[in-house]
C-alpha positions in Angstrom: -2.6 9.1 15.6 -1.3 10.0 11.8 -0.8 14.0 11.6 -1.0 15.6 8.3 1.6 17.1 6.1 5.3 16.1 4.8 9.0 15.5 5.5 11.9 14.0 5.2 12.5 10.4 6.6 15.1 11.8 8.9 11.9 13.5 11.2 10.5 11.6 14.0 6.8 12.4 12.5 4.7 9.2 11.8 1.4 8.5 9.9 -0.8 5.4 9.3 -0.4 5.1 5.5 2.8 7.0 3.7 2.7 7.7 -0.2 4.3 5.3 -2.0 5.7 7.2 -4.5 7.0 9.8 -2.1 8.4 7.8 -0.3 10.4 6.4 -3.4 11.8 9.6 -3.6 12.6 9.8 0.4 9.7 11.9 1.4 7.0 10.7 4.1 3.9 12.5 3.5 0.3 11.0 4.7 -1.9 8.7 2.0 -5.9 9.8 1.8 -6.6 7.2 -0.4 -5.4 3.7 -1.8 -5.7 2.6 -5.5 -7.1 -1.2 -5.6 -5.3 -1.4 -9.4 -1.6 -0.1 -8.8 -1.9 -1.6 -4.8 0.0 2.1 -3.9 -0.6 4.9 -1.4 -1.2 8.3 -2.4 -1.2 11.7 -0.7 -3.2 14.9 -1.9 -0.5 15.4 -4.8 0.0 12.4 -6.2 -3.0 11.4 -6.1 -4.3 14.7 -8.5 -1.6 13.0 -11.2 -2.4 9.5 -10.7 -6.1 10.6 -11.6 -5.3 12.0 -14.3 -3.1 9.3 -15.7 -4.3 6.3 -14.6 -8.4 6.7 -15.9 -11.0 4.2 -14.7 -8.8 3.1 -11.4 -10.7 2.8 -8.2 -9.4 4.3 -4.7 -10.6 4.0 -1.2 -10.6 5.9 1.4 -11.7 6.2 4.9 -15.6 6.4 4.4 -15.2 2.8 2.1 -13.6 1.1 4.9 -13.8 -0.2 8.5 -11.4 -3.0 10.2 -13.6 -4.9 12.6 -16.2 -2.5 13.2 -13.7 0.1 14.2 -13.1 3.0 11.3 -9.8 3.2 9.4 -8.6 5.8 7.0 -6.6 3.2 5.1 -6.7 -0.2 4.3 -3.7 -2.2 5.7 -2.8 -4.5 2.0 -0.4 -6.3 1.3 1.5 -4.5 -1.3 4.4 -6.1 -2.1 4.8 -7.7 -5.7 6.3 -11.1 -6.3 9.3 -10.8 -8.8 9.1 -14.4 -10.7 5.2 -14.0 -11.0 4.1 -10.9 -12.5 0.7 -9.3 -10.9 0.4 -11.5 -7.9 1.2 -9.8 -4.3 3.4 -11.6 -1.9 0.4 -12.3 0.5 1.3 -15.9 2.0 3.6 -16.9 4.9 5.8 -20.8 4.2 6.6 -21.5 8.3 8.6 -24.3 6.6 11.1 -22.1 4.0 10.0 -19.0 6.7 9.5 -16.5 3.5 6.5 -14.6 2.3 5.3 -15.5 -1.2 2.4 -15.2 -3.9 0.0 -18.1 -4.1 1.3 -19.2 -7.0 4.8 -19.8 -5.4 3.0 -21.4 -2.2 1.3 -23.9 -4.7 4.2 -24.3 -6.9 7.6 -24.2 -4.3 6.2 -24.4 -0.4 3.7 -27.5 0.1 
């Protein structure tokens, strides 16, 4: 069960989803909601900024999504970006190489 609020990463307090950008800065506080274009977490703060800044992106939240019939407050993504393909999330597994990749690098490097 996530509880609400922030600290430092040093506490034993855990949510479901942390802000991605707080926790750049070595904060843990919990995301409400998950923007589809920059694939990042936000919590109540953030989120007022990245609003403002980044117009016309779309966010979910917990009433736009359900995991197998069972509600979720936020989606579970993969998030991670792949560094020689810019724009493509590192979303496949190679059991052969045993790294996670794009599908572009899967196509390309791990047939």
């Amino acid at each position: 069960m996530a509880l609400s609020g922030s600290i430092l990463k040093t506490s034993e307090e855990t949510f479901d989803f942390i802000c991605t950008s707080c926790a750049e800065d070595n904060l843990i506080k919990e995301a409400l909601k998950y923007c589809v274009e920059c694939q990042k977490y936000c919590c109540k703060d953030c989120l007022t900024y990245h609003k403002r800044f980044a117009l016309g992106h779309s966010f979910l939240d917990n009433s736009s999504v359900k995991l197998q019939g069972q509600p979720r407050s936020l989606p579970a993504f993969p998030t991670k970006q792949c560094s020689q393909h810019i724009g493509k999330i590192m979303d496949m597994f190679c059991k052969t190489h045993d790294v996670v990749c794009c599908y572009v690098c899967a196509a390309e490097d791990h047939k």
